[in-house]
Structures are given as structure tokens and as C-alpha cells.
PDB file of N, CA, C, O and CB in Angstrom:
ATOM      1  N   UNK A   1       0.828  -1.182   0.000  1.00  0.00           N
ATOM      2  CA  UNK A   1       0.000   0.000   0.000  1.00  0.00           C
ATOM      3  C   UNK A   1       0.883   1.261   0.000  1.00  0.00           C
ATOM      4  O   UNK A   1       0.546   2.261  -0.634  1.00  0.00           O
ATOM      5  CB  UNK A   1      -0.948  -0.010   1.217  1.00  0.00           C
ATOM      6  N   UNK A   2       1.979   1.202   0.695  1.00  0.00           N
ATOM      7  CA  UNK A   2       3.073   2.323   0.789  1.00  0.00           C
ATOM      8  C   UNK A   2       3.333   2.858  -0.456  1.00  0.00           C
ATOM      9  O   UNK A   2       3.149   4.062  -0.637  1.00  0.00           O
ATOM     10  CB  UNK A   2       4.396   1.863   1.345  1.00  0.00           C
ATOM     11  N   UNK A   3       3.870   1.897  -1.643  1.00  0.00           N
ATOM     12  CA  UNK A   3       4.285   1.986  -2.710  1.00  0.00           C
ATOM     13  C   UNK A   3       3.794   2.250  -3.285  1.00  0.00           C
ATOM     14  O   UNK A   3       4.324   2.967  -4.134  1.00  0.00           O
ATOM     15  CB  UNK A   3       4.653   1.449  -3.094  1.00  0.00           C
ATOM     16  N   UNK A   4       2.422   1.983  -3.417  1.00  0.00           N
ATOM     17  CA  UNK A   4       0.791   2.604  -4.321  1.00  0.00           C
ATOM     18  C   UNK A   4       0.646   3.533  -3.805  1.00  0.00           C
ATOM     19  O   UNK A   4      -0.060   4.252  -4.512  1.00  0.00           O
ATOM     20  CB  UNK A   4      -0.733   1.888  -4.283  1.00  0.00           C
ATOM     21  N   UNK A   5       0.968   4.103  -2.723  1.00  0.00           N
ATOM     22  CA  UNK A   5       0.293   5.407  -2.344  1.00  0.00           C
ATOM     23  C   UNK A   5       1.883   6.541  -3.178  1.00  0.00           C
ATOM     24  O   UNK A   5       1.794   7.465  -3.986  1.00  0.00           O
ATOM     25  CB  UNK A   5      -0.066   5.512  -0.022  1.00  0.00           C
ATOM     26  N   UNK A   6       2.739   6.127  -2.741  1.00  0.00           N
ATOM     27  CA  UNK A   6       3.778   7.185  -2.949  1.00  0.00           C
ATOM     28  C   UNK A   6       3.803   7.446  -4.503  1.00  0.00           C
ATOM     29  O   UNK A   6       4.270   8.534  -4.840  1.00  0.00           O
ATOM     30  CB  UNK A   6       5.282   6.706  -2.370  1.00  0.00           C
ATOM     31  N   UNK A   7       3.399   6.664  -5.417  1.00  0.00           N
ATOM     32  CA  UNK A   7       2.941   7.095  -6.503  1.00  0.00           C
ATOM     33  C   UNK A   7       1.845   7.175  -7.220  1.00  0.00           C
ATOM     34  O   UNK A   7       1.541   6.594  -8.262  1.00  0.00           O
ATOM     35  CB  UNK A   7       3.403   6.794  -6.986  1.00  0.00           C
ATOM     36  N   UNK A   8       1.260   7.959  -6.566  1.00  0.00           N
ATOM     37  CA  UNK A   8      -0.513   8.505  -6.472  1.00  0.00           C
ATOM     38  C   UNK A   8      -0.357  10.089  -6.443  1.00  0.00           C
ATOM     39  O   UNK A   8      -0.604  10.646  -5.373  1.00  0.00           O
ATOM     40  CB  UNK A   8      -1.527   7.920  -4.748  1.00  0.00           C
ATOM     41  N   UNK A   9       0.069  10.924  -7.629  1.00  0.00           N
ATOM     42  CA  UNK A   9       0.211  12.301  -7.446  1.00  0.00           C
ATOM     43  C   UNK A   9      -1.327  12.812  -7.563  1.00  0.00           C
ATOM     44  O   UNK A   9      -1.234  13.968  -7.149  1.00  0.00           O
ATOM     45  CB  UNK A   9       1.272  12.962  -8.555  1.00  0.00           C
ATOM     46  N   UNK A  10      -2.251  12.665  -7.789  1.00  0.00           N
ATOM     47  CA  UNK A  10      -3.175  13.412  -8.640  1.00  0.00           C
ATOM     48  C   UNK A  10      -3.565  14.370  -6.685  1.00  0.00           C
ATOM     49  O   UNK A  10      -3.338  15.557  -6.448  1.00  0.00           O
ATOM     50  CB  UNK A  10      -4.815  12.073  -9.834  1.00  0.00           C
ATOM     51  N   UNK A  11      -4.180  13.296  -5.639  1.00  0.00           N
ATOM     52  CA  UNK A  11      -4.315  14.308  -4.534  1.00  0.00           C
ATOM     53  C   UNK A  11      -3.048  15.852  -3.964  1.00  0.00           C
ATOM     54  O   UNK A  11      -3.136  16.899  -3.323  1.00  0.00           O
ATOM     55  CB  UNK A  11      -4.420  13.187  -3.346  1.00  0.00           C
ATOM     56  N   UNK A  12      -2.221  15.238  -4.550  1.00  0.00           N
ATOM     57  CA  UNK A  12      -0.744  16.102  -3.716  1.00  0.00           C
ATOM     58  C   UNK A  12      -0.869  16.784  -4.822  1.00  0.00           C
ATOM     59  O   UNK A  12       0.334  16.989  -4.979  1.00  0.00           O
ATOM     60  CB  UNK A  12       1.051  15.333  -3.293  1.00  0.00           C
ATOM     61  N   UNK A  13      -1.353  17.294  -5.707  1.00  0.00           N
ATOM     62  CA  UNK A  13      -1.025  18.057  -6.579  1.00  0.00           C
ATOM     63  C   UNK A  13      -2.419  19.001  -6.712  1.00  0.00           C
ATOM     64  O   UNK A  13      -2.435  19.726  -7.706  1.00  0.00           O
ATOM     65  CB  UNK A  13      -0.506  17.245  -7.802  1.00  0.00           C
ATOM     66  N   UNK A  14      -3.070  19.040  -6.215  1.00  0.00           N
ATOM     67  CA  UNK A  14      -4.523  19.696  -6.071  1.00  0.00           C
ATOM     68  C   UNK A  14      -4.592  20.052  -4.402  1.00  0.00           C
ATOM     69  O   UNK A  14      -5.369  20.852  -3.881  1.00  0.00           O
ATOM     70  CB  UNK A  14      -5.919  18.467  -6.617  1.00  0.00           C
ATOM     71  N   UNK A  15      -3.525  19.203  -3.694  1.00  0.00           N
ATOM     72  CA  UNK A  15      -3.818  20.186  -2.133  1.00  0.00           C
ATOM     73  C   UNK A  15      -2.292  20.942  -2.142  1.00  0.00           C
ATOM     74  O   UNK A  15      -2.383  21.959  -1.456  1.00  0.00           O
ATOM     75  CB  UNK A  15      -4.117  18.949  -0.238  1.00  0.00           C
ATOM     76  N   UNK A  16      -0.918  20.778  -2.695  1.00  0.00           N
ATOM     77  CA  UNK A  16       0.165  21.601  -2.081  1.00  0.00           C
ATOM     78  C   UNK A  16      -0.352  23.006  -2.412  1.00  0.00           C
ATOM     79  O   UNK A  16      -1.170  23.512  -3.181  1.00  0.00           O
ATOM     80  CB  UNK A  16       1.720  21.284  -2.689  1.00  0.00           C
ATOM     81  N   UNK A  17       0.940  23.587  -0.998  1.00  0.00           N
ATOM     82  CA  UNK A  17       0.371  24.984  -1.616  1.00  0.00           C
ATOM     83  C   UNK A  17       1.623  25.735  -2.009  1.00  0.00           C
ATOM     84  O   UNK A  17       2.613  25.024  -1.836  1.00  0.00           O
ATOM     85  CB  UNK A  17      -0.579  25.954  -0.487  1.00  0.00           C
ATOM     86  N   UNK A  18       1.917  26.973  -2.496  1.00  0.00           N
ATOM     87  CA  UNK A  18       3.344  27.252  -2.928  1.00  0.00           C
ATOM     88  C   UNK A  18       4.366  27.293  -1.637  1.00  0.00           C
ATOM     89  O   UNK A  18       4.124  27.942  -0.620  1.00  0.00           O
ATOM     90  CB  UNK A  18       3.383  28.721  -3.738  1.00  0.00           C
ATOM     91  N   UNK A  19       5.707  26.388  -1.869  1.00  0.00           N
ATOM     92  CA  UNK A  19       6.259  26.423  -0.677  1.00  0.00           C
ATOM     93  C   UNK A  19       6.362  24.927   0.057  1.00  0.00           C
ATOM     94  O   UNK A  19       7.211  24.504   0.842  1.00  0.00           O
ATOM     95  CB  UNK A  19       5.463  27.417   0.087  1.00  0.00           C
ATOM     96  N   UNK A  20       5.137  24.269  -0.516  1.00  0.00           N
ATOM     97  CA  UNK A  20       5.398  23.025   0.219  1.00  0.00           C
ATOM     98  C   UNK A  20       5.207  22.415  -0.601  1.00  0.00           C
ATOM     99  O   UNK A  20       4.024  22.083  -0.677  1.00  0.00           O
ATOM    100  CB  UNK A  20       4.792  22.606   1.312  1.00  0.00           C
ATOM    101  N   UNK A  21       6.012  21.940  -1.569  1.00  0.00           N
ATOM    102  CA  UNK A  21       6.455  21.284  -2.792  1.00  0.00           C
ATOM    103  C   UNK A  21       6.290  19.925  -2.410  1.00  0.00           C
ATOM    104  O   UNK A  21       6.668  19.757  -1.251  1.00  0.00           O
ATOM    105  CB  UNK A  21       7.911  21.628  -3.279  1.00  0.00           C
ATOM    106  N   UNK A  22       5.751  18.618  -3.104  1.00  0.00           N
ATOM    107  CA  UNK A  22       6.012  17.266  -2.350  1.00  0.00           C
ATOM    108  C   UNK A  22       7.379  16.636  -3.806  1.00  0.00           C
ATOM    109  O   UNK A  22       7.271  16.868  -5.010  1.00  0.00           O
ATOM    110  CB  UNK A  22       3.997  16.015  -2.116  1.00  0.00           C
ATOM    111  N   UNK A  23       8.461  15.888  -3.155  1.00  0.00           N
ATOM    112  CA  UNK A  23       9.514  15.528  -3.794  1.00  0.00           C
ATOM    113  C   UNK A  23       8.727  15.143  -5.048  1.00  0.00           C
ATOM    114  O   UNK A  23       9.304  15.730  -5.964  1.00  0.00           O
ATOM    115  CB  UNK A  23      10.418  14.470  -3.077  1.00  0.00           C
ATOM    116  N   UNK A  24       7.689  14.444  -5.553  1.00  0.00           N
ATOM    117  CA  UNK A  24       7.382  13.735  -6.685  1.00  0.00           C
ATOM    118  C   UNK A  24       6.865  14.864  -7.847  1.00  0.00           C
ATOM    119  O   UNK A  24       7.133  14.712  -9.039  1.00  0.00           O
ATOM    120  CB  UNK A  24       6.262  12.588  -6.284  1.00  0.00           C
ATOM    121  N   UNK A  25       6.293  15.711  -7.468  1.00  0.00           N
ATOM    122  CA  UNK A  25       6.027  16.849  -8.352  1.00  0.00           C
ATOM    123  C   UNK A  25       7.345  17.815  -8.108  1.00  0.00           C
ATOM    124  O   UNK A  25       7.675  18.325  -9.179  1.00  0.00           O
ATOM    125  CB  UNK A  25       4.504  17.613  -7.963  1.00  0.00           C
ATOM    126  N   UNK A  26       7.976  18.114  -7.292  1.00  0.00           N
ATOM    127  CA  UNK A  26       9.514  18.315  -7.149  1.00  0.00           C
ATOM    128  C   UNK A  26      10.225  18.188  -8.738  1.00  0.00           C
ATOM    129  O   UNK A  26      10.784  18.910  -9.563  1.00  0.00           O
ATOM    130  CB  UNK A  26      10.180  17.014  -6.011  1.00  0.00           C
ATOM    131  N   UNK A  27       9.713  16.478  -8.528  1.00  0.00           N
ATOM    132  CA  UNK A  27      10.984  15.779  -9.778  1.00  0.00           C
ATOM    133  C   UNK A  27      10.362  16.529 -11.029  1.00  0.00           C
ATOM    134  O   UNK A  27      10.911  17.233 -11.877  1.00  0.00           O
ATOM    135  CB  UNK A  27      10.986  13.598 -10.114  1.00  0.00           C
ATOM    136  N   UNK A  28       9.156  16.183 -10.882  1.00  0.00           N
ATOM    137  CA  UNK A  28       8.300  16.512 -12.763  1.00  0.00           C
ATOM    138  C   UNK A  28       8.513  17.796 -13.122  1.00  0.00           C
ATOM    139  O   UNK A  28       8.960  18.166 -14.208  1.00  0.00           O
ATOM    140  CB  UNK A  28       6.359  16.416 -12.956  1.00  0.00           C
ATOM    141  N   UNK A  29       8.144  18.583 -12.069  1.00  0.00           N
ATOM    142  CA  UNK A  29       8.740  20.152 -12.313  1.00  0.00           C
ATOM    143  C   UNK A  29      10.612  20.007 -12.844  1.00  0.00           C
ATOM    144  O   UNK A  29      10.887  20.409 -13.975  1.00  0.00           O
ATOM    145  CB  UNK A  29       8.572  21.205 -10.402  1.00  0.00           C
ATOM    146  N   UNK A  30      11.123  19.748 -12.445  1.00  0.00           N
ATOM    147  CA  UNK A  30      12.629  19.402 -12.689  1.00  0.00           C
ATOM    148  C   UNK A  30      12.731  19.013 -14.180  1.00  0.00           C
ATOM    149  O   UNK A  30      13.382  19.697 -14.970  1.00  0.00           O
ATOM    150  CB  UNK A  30      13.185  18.122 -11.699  1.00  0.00           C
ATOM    151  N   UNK A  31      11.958  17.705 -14.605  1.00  0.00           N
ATOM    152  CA  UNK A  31      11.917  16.868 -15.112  1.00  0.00           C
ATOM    153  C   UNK A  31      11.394  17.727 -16.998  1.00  0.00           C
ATOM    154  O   UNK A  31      11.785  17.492 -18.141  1.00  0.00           O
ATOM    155  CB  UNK A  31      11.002  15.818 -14.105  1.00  0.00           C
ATOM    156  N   UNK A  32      10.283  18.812 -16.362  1.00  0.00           N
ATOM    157  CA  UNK A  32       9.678  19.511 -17.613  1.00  0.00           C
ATOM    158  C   UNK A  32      10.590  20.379 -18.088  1.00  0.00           C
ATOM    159  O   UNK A  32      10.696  20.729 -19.264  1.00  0.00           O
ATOM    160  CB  UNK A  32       8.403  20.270 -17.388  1.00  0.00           C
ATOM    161  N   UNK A  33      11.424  20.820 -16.935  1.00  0.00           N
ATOM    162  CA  UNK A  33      12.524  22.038 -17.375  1.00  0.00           C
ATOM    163  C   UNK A  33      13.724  21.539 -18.187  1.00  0.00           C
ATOM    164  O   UNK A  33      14.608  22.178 -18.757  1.00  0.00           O
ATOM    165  CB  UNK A  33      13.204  22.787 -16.014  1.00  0.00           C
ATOM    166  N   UNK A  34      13.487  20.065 -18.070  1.00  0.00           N
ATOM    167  CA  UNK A  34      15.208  19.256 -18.669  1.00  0.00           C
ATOM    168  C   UNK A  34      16.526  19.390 -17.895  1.00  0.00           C
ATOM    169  O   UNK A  34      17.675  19.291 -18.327  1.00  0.00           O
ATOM    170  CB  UNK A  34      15.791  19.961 -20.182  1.00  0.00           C
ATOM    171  N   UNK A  35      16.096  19.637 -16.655  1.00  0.00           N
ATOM    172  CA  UNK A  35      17.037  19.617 -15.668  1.00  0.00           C
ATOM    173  C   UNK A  35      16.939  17.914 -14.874  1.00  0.00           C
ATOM    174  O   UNK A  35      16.067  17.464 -14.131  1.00  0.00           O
ATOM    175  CB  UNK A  35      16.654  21.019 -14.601  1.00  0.00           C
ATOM    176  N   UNK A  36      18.024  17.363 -15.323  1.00  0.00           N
ATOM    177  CA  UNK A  36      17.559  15.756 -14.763  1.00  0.00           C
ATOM    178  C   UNK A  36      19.066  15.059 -13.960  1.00  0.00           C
ATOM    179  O   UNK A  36      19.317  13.856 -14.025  1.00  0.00           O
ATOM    180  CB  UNK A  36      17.004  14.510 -16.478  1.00  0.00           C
ATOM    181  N   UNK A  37      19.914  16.014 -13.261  1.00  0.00           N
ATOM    182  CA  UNK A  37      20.247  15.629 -12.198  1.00  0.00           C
ATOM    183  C   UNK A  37      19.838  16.051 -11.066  1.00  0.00           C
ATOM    184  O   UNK A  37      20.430  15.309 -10.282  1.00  0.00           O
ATOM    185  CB  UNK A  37      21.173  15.654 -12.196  1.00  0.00           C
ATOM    186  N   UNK A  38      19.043  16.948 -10.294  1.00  0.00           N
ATOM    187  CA  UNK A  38      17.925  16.748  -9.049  1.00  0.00           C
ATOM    188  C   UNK A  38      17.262  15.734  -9.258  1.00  0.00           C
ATOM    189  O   UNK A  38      17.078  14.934  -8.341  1.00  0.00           O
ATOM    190  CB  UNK A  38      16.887  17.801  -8.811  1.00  0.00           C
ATOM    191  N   UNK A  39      16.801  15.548 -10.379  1.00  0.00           N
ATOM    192  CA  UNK A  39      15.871  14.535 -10.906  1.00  0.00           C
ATOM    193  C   UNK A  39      16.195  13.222 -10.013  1.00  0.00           C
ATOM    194  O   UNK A  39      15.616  12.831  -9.000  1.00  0.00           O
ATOM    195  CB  UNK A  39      16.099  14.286 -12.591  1.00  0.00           C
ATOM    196  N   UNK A  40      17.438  12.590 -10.789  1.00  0.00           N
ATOM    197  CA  UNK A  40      18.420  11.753 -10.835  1.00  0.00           C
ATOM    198  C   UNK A  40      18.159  11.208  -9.183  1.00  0.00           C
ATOM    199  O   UNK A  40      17.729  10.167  -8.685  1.00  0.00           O
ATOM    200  CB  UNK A  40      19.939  12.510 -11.314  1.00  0.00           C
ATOM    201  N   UNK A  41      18.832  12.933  -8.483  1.00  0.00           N
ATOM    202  CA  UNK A  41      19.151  12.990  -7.122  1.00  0.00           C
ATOM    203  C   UNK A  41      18.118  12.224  -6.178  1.00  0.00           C
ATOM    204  O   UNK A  41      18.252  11.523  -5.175  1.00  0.00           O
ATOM    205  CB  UNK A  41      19.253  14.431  -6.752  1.00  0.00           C
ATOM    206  N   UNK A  42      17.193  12.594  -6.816  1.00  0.00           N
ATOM    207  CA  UNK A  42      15.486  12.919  -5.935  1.00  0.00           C
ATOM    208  C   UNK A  42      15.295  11.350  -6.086  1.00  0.00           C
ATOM    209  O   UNK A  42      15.287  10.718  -5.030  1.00  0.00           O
ATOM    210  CB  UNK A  42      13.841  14.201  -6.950  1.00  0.00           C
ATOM    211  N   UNK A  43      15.177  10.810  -6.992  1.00  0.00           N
ATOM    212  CA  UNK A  43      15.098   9.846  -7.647  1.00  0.00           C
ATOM    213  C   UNK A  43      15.371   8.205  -6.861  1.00  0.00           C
ATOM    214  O   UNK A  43      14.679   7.188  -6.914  1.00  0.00           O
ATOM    215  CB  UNK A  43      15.974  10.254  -8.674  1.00  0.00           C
ATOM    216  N   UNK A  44      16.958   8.547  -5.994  1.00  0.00           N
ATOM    217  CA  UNK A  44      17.958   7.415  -5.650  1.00  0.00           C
ATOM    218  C   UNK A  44      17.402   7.730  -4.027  1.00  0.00           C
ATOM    219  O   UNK A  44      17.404   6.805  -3.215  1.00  0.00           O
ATOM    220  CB  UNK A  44      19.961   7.660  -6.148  1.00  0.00           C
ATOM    221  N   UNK A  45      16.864   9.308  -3.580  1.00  0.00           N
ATOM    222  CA  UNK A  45      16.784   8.930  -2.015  1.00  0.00           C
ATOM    223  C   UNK A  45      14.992   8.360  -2.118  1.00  0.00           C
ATOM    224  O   UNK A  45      14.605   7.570  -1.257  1.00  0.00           O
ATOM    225  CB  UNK A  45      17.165  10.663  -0.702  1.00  0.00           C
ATOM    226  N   UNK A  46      14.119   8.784  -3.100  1.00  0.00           N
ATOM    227  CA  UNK A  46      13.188   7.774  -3.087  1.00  0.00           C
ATOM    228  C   UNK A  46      13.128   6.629  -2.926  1.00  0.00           C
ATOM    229  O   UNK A  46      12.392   6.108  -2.088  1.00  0.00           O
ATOM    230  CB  UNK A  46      12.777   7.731  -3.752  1.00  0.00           C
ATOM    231  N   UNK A  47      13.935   5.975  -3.742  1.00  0.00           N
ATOM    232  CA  UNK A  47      14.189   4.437  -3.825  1.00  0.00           C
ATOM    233  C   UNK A  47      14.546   3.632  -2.560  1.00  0.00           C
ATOM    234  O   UNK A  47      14.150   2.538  -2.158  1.00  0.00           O
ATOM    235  CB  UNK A  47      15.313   4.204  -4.756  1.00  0.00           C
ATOM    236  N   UNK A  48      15.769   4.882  -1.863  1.00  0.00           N
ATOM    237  CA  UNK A  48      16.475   4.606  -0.539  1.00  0.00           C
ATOM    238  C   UNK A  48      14.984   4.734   0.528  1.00  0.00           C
ATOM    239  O   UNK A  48      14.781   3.798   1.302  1.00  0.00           O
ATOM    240  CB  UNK A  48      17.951   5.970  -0.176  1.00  0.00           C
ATOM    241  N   UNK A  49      14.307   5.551   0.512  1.00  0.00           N
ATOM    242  CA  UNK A  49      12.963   5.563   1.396  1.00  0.00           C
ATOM    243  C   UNK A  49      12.296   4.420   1.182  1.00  0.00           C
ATOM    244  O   UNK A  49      11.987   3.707   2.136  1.00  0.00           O
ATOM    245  CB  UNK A  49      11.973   6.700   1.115  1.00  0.00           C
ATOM    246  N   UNK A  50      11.980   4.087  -0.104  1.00  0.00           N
ATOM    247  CA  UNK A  50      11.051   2.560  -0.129  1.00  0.00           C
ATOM    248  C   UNK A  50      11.899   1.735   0.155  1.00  0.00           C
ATOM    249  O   UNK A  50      11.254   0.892   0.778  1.00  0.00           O
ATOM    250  CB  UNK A  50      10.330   1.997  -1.499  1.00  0.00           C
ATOM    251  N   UNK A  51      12.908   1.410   0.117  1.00  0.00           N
ATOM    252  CA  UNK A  51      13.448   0.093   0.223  1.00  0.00           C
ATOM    253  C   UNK A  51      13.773   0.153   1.811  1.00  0.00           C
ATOM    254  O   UNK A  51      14.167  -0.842   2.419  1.00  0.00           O
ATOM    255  CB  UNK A  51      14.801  -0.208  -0.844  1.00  0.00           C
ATOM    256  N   UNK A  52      13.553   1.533   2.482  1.00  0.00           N
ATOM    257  CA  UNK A  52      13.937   1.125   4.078  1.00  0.00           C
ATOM    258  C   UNK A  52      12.235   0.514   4.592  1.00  0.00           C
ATOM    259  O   UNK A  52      12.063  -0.352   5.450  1.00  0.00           O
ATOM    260  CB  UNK A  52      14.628   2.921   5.247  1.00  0.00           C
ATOM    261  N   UNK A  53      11.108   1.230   3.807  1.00  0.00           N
ATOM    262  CA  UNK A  53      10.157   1.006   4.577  1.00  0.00           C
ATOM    263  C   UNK A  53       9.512  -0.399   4.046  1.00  0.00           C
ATOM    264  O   UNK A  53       8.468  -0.891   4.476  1.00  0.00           O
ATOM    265  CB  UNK A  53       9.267   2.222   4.608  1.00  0.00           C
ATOM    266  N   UNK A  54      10.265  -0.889   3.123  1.00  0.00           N
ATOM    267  CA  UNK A  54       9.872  -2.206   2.590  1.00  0.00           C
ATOM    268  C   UNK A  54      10.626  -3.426   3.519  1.00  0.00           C
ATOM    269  O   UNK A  54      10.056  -4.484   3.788  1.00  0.00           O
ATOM    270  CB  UNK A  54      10.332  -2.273   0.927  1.00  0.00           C
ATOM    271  N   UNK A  55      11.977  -3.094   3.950  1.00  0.00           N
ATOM    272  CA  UNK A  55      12.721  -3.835   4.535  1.00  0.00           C
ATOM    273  C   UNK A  55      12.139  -4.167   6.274  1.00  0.00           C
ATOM    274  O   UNK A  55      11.903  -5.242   6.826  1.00  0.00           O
ATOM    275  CB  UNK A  55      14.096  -3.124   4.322  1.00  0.00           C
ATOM    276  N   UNK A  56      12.063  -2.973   6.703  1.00  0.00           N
ATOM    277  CA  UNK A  56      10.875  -3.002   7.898  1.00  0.00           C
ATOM    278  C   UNK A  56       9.463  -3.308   7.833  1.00  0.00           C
ATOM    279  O   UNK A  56       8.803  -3.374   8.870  1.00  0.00           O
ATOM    280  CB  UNK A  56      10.750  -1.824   8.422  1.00  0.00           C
ATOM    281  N   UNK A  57       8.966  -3.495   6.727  1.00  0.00           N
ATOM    282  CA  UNK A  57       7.671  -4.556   6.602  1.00  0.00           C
ATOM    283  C   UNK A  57       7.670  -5.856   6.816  1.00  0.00           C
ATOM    284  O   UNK A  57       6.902  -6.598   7.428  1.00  0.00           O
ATOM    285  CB  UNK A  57       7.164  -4.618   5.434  1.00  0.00           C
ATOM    286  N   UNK A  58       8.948  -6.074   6.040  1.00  0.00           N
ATOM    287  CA  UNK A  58       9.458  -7.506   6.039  1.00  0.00           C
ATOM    288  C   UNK A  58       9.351  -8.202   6.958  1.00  0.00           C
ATOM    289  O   UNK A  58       8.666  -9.208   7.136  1.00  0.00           O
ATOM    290  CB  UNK A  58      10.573  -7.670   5.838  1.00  0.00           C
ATOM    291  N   UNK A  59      10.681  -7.185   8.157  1.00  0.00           N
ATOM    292  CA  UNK A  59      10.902  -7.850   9.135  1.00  0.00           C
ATOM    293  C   UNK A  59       9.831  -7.733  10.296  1.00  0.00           C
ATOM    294  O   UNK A  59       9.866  -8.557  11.210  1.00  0.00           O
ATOM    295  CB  UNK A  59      12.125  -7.532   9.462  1.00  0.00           C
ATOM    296  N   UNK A  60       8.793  -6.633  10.279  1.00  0.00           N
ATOM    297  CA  UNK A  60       7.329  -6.806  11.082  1.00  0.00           C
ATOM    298  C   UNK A  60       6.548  -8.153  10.438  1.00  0.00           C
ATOM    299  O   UNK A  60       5.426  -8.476  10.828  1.00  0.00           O
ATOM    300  CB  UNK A  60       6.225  -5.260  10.817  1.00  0.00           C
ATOM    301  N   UNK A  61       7.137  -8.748   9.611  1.00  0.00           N
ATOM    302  CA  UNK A  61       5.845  -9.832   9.096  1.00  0.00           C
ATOM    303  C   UNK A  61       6.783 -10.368   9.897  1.00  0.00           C
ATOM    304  O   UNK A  61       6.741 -10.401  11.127  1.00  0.00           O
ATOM    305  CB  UNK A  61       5.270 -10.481   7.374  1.00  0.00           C
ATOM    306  N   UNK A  62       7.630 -10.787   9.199  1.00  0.00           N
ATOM    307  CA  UNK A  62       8.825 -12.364   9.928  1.00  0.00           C
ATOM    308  C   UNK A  62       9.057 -12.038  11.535  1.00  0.00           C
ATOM    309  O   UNK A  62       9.649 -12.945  12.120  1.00  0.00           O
ATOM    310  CB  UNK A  62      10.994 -12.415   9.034  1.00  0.00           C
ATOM    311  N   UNK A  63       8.732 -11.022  12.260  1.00  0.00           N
ATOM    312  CA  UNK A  63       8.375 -11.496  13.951  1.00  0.00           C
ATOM    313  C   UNK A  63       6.950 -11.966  13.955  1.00  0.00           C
ATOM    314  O   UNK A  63       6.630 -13.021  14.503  1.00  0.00           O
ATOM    315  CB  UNK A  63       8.480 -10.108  15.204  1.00  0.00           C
ATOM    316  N   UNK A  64       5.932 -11.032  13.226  1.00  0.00           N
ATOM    317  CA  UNK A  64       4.410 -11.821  13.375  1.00  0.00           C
ATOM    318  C   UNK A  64       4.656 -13.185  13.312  1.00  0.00           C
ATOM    319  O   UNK A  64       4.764 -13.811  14.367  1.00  0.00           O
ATOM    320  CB  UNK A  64       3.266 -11.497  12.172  1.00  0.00           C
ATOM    321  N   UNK A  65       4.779 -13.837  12.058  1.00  0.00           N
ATOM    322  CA  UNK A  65       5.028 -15.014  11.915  1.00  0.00           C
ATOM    323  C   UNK A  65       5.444 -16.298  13.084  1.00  0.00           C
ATOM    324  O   UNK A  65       4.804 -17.287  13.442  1.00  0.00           O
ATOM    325  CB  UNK A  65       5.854 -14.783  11.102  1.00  0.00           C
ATOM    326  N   UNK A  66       6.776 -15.795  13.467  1.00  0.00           N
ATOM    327  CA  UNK A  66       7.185 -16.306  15.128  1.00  0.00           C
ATOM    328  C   UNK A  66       6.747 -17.014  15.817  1.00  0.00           C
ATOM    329  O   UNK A  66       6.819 -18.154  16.277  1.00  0.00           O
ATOM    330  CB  UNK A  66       7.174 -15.625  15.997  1.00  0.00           C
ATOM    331  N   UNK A  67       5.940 -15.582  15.836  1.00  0.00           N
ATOM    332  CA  UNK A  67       4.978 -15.532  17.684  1.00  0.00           C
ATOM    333  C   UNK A  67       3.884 -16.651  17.488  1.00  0.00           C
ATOM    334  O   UNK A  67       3.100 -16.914  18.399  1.00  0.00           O
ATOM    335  CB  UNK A  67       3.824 -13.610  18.180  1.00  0.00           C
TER     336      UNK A  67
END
């Protein structure tokens, strides 16, 4: 659900307001200008965010499991 949600722009893009930019429209804005190392940048600590909160799913199933 994490992963489906973090790429679900259509709400975050109808509530930010100027100033509170969310990283994914961040990138596209970046992305329209042809500027594509923020892009790049933005890009690798995303990946680094899902893969921490994927790795801690994991390991909340595999103690459920356990018990």
C-alpha cells in the first residue's frame, strides 16, 4: 500500500500549496525544465525511502510469523 500510495500524485497536486512542494512533483517540475540531475538525485533517495520502509515490513511480518 506504501508503494501505491507514494505514486498517487493526482491528490498532492490539487492540495500543495506554494512552498510546500512534495519531492514527486519536485521531480516533474525538474523533469519539464530538462534539468535531470535533481531529478536523478530525488530519484535514488526515493528508492532509498522505499526500500527502508519495505525492509521493515518484512521484518514486522517475519516477527508476526514467530509468535
Amino acid at each position: 500500500m506504501f508503494v501505491t500510495l507514494l505514486s498517487d500524485y493526482d491528490p498532492v497536486v490539487f492540495l500543495q500549496k506554494p512552498g510546500t512542494e512534495i519531492a514527486g512533483v519536485t521531480m516533474l517540475q525538474y523533469w519539464q525544465r530538462g534539468v535531470v540531475g535533481p531529478v536523478a538525485a530525488l530519484a535514488v533517495v526515493q528508492v532509498v525511502i522505499v526500500a527502508v520502509v519495505l525492509a521493515l515490513g518484512a521484518r514486522a511480518v517475519r516477527s508476526v510469523r514467530h509468535v
